[in-house]
C-alpha positions as CSV (number, residue, x, y, z in Angstrom):
1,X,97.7,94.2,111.2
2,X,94.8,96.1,112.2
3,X,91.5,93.8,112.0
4,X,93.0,91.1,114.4
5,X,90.1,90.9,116.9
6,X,87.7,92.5,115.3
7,X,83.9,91.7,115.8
8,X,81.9,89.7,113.3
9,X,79.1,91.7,113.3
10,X,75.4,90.6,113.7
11,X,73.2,92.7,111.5
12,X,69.7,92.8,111.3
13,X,68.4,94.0,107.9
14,X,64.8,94.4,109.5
15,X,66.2,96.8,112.4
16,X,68.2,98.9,109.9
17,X,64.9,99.1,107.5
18,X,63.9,102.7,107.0
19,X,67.4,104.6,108.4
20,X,68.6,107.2,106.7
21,X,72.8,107.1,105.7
22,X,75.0,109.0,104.6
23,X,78.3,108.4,102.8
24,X,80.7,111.3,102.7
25,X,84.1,111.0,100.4
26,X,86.9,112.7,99.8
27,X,87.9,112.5,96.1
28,X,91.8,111.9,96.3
29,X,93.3,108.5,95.5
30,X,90.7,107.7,93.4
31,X,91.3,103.6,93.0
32,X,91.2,103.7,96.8
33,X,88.3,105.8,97.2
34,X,86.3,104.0,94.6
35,X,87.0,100.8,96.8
36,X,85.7,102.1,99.9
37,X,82.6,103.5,98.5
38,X,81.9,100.2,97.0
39,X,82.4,98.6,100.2
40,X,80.1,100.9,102.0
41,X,77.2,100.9,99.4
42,X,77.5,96.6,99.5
43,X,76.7,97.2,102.9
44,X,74.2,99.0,102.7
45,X,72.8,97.3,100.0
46,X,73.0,94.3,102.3
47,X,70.8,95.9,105.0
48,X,68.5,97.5,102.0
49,X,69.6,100.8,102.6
50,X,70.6,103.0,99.7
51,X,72.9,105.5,101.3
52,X,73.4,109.1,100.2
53,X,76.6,109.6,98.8
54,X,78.2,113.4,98.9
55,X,81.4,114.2,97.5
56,X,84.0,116.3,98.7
57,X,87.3,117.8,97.6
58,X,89.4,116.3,100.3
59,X,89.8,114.8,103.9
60,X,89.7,117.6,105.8
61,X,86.0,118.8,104.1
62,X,84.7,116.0,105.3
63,X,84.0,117.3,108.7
64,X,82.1,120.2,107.5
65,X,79.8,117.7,105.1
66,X,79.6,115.3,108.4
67,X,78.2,117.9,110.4
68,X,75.3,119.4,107.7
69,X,74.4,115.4,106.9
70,X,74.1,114.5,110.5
71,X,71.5,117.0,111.2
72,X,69.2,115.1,108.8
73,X,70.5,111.7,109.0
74,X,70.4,108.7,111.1
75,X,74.2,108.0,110.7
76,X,76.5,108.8,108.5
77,X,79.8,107.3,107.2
78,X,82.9,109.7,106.2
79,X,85.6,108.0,103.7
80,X,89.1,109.5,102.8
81,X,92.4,108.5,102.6
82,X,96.0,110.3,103.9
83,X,99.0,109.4,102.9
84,X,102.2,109.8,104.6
85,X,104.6,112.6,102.8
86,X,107.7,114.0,103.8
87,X,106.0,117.2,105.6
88,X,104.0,117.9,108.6
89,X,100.8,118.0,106.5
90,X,99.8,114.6,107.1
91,X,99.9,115.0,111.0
92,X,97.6,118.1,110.9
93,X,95.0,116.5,108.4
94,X,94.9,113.2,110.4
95,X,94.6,114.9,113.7
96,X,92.1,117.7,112.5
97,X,89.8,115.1,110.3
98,X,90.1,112.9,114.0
99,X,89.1,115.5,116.1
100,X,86.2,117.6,113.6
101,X,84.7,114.0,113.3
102,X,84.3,113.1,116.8
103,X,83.0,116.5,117.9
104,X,80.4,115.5,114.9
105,X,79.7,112.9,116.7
106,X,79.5,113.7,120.1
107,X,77.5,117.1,119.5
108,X,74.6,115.8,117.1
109,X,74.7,112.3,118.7
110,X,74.5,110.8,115.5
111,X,76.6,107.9,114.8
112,X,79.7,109.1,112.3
113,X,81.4,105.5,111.0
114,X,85.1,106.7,110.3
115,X,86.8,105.1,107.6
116,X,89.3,107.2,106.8
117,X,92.9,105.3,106.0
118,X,95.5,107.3,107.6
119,X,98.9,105.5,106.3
120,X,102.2,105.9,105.2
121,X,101.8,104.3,101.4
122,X,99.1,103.8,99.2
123,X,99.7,99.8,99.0
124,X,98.8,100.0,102.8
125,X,95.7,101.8,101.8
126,X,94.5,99.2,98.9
127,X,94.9,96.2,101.3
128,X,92.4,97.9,103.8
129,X,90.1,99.3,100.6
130,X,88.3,96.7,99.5
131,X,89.9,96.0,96.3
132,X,90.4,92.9,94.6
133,X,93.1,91.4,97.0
134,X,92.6,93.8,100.1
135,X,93.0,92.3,103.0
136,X,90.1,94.6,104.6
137,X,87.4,96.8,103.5
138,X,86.9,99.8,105.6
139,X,84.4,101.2,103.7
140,X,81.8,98.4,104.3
141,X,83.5,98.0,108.2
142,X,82.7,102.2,108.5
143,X,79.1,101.9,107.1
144,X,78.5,98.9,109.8
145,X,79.8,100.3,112.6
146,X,77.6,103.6,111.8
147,X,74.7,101.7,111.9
148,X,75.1,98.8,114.8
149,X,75.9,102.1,116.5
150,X,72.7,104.0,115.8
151,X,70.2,100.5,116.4
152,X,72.4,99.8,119.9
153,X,71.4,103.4,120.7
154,X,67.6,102.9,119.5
155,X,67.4,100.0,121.3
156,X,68.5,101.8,124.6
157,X,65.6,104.5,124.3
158,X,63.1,101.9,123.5
């Protein structure tokens, strides 16, 4: 299962004081999605932030949203969920939402925290949503992982 090994990360709500986030979400899968977001807004709330949150149609908008946000934001956090069908589809979504978010990345240098769930069934997505008997909660793991990323690069140009 993914999550075996996984840091336990050390969060300082003084560093994060002040940063701008963003949370972008595709609107599909709703009970999944609504997890996810509440997952990323607990940690924010945890660190005092009160992230933006943007809504989009589906996974694959999520790179466009990503790459307006980051222009204005100190990190931002993009949430969706694909599941597995019995086409192709789900390979090109995956591999373009994959790609379009690390270019975000990599061209604005703002942190992009990717929680998108790319399964085969929509049980395997509530145990890593954050619901009521999830196993993991990506949303809140996505938001972190923006963030420890943009204070580890803060604390470089110091």
């Amino acid at each position: 299962m993914s999550g075996a090994g996984a840091p336990t990360p050390a969060l300082d709500p003084a560093a994060a004081r002040g940063l701008r986030v963003a949370v972008v979400a595709a609107q599909w899968h709703t009970e999944i999605m609504d997890g996810l977001i509440a997952g990323a807004r607990a940690a924010a709330a945890d660190l005092g932030l009160e992230p933006v949150l943007v809504r989009v149609p589906g996974t694959v908008e999520l790179t466009v949203a990503a790459a307006r946000l980051a222009e204005d934001f100190d990190a931002v956090v993009v949430l969706g969920v694909v599941v597995r069908g019995d086409t192709p589809h789900f390979d090109y979504v995956c591999q373009a939402v994959t790609q379009g978010v690390t270019e975000v990345s990599v061209r604005t240098g703002t942190p992009v925290g990717f929680g998108v769930l790319t399964v085969d069934t929509e049980q395997q997505a509530r145990d890593r949503a954050g619901l009521p008997g999830s196993r993991e909660d990506k949303g809140r793991e996505s938001l972190e992982a923006a963030v420890l990323t943009e204070l580890a690069l803060r604390d470089v140009q110091a």
